[in-house]
N, C-alpha and C positions, 0 to 999 in steps of 0.2 A: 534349701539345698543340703543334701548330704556330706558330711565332713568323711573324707575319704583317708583313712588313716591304711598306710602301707608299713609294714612290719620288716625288715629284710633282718636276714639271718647273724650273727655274729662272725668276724672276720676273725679266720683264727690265725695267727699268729708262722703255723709250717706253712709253706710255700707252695706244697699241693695243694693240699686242701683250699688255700685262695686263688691258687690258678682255675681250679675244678671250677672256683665259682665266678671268676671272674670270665672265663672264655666258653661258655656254656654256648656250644652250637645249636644252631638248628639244623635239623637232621636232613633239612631239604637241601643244604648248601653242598652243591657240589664243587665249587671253583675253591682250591686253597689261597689260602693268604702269600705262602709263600711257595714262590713256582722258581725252581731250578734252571728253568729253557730263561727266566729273565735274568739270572745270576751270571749264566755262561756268556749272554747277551752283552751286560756290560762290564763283565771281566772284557771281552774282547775288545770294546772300545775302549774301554782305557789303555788295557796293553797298544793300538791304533794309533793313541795320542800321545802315549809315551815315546813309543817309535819314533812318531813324525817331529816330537820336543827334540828329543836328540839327535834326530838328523838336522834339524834348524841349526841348535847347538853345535854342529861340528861343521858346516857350513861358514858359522860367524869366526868359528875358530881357525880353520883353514884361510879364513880371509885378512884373518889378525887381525879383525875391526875390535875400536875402542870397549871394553868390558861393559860400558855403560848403553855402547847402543846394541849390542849383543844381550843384555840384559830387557832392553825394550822391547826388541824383536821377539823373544818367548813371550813379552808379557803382551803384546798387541796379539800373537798367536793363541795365547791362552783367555785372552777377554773373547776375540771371535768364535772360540771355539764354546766359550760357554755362553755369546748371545744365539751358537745357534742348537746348544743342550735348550736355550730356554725358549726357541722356537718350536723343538718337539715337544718339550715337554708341553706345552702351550697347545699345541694341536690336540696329543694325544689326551688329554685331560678336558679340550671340546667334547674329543669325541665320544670318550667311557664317560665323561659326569656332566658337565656342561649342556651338551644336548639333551644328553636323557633326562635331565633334572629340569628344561625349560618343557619338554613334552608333558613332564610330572605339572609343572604351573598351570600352563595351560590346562590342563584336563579338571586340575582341583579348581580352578575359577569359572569351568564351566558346570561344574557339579555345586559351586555355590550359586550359581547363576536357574539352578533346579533341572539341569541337563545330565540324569543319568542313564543315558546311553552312550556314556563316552566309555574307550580304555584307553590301558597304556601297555604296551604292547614292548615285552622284554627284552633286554638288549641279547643277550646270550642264549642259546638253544637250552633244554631243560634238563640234560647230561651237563651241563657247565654252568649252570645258577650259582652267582654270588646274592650278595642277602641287598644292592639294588633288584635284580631281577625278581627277589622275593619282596620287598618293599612295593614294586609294580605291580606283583601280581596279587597282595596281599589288597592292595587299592582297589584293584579291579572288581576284587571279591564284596569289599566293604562300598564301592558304588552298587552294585548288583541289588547287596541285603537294602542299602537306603533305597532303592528303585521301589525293592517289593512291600519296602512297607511303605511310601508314599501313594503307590498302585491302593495298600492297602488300607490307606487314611482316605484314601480318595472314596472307595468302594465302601469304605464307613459311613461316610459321611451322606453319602449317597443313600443308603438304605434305613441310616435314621431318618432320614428328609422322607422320605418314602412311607416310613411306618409309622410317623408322626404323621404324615398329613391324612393317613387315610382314617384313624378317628377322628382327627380335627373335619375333617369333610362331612363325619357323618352330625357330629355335633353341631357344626353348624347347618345342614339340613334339617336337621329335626329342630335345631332352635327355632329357627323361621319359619317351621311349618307350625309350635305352637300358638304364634304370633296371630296365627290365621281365625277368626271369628266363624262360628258353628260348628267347631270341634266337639262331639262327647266328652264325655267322663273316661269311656273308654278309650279313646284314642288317644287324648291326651295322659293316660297309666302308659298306653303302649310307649308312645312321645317320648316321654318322662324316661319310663326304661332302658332304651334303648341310647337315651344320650347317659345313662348312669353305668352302662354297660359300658361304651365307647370310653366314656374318662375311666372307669376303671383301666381298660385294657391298656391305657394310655401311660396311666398310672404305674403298670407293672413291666411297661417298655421301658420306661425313662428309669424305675428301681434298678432292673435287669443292669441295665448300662450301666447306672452307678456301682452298681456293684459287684460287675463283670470288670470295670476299668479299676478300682479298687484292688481286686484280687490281681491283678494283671500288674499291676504296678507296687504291689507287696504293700499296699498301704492299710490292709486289713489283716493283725496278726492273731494267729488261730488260736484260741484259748482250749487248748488240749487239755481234758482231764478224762477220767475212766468213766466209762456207764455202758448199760445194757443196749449191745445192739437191737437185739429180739423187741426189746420196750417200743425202743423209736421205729423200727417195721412196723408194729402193730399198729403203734400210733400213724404213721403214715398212708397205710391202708383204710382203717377205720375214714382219717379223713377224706377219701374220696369215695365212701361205701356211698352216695347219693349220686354219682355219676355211675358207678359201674354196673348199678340198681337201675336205675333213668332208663339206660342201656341192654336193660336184661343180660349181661357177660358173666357169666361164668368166674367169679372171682378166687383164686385157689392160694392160700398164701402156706405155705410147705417149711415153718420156723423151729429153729430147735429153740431148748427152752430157755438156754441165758447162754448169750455170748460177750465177754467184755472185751472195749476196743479203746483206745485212747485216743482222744479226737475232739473237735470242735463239733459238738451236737449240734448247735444252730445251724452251720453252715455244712455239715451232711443231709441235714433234713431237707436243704434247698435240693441238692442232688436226687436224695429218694423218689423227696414229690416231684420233681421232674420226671424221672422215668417211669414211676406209676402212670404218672396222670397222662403223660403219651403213650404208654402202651396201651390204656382206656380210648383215648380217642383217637387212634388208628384201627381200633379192634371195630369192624362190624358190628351191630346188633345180632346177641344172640353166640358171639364169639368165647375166647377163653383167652386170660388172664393170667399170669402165674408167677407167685412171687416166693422163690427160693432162697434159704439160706443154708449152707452146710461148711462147718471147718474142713481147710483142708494143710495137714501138717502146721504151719507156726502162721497162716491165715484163715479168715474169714472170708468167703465167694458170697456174695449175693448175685443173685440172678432174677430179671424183671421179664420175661417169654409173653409173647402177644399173638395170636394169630390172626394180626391183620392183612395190610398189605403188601410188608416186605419190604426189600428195598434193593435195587442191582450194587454192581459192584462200582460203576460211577457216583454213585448216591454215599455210599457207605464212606467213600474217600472224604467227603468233604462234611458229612452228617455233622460234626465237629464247629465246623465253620460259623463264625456269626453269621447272622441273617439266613443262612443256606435254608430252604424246604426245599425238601425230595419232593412230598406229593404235594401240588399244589393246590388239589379238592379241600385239604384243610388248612391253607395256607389263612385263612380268617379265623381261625382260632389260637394261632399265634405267634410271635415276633421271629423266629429263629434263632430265640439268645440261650434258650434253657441248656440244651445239652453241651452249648459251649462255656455255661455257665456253671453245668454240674460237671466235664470234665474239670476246670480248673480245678474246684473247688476239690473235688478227690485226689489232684495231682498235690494240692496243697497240702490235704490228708497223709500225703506220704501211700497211695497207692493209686491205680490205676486203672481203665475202666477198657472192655472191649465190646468189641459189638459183631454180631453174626447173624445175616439176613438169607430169605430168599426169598426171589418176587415171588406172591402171590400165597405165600406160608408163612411168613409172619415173621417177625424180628427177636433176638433177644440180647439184651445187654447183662455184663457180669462185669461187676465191681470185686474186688480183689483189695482186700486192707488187711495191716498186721493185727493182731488179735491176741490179750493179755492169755497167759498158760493158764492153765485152771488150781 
């Protein structure tokens, strides 16, 4: 577990400056602390009480009863009159804290209980918010974010089960078909392949995830030093010069000749070859390719341009997403972790990544990093 060390400011000594920081609003409070309409409230009851003291008072006196039971009579008057200050106050105190704060229990024991569809629903209109009202509606907010990410542990866990089994299915298909007596040499190569394929792909699911959940959870810290963009481009490209060959594509890589960036090479090279190697297998046979770099003022733009299949403006929203494929013609060629795995990894970079489709013309991505001056 993380030791969470909190730093607060030194307390200075003049009386502003620790007021400034002791009374630090929030800016959504509209109800003040102190409200006038309550001051004039019980000035007026008191002057009420005072009244009615001394008229009792002159009462005992005009009757010329004994000092001591005239001294009773205020004090039996002043005990009633303060059990029944501590009847209202008793009510009104249900009703601003007591209620509101049993409706706050309840809703947090159903939210432990894994029910987030609950609120709480604030006592004051949103022209008159005190910081209860925001305390409820702050609740409201932090059930909502736990809902989405349970939705989205759920929807996890669902689509690893899903992309694990579908090599485990073909693995065990082919194991049990080599098991089978009069196979060739040849079928048993193909056999053989084809479960050597499957555990790879299996192998770069389960990677993917380690080291998507890794980055996600800051437990992989980026060993930033300087080196040549243009280098690691070329290198990136060359390694999939056998697919985009395979493919007869038109591969164009448009580099200037040295750009230096500071950055973790290991984990941009996962980002590169990602977007290479999906703009390769989205592109048709026969299609075009194109991998740009050009400075522009105190950055570097890379640009990865395909003309495959595009993608609409529902696709594009979620492109990001784990597990997500748009087309699902090549949903067997991979897990849906890369591009949420090369955004991280460039956000961790200290830049960031966009994307620009259209059905049926092809996609292009442009990564955007800061870039050493020359």
């Amino acid at each position: 577990m993380k030791k969470l060390e909190i730093q607060l400011p030194e307390l200075q000594l003049r009386s502003g400056e620790m007021l400034n920081f002791v009374h630090e609003e929030d800016p959504r409070v509209r109800r003040r602390p102190f409200s006038w309409r309550m001051f004039v409230l019980i000035l007026l009851v008191l002057c009420i009480l005072s009244a009615a003291n001394v008229a009792i008072m002159e009462v005992f006196l005009k009757m010329e009863v004994f000092t001591i039971l005239a001294s009773m009579g205020v004090g039996t008057y002043w005990v009633g009159m303060a059990f029944i200050a501590a009847l209202v106050i008793h009510q009104v105190s249900c009703a601003k804290f007591d209620k509101p704060m049993r409706r706050l229990s309840r809703a947090m024991r159903a939210v432990a209980q894994g029910d987030f569809t609950v609120s709480v629903q604030p006592v004051h209109k949103r022209n008159k918010f005190d910081y209860m009202d925001l305390m409820f509606e702050d609740f409201n907010r932090m059930v909502q974010e736990l809902g989405s990410i349970e939705t989205m542990k759920d929807d996890f866990i669902a689509n690893v089960s899903h992309e694990i089994k579908t090599p485990l299915s073909v693995i065990r298909s082919y194991a049990s078909a080599l098991q089978k007596e009069g196979l060739s040499d040849q079928q048993r190569r193909e056999y053989a392949q084809t479960i050597a394929a499957a555990s790879e792909s299996l192998s770069t699911l389960i990677s993917n995830i380690l080291k998507l959940n890794k980055l996600e959870n800051q437990e992989i810290v980026p060993n930033a030093v300087p080196y040549d963009l243009t280098r690691q481009l070329s290198d990136c490209a060359l390694y999939h010069e056998d697919e985009w060959e395979k493919k007869q594509i038109d591969f164009d890589a448009q580099l200037e000749e040295r750009v230096m960036i500071v950055a973790d090479e290991s984990m941009l090279e996962i980002a590169f070859n990602n977007l290479i190697s999906n703009a390769i297998k989205f592109t048709e046979p026969g299609g075009r390719v194109v991998l740009r770099q050009e400075k522009d003022g105190g950055e570097v733009v890379v640009t990865v341009s395909d003309t495959g299949c595009g993608m609409d403006e529902e696709t594009i929203k979620h492109i990001f997403d784990k597990f997500y494929q748009g087309d699902t013609s090549h949903s067997g060629e991979g897990n849906g972790l890369g591009l949420a795995l090369a955004r991280r990894v460039i956000e961790i970079s200290g830049g960031r990544i966009d994307v620009h489709s259209v059905p049926g013309e092809g996609s292009e991505f442009a990564v955007r990093l800061r870039r050493l001056p020359e």
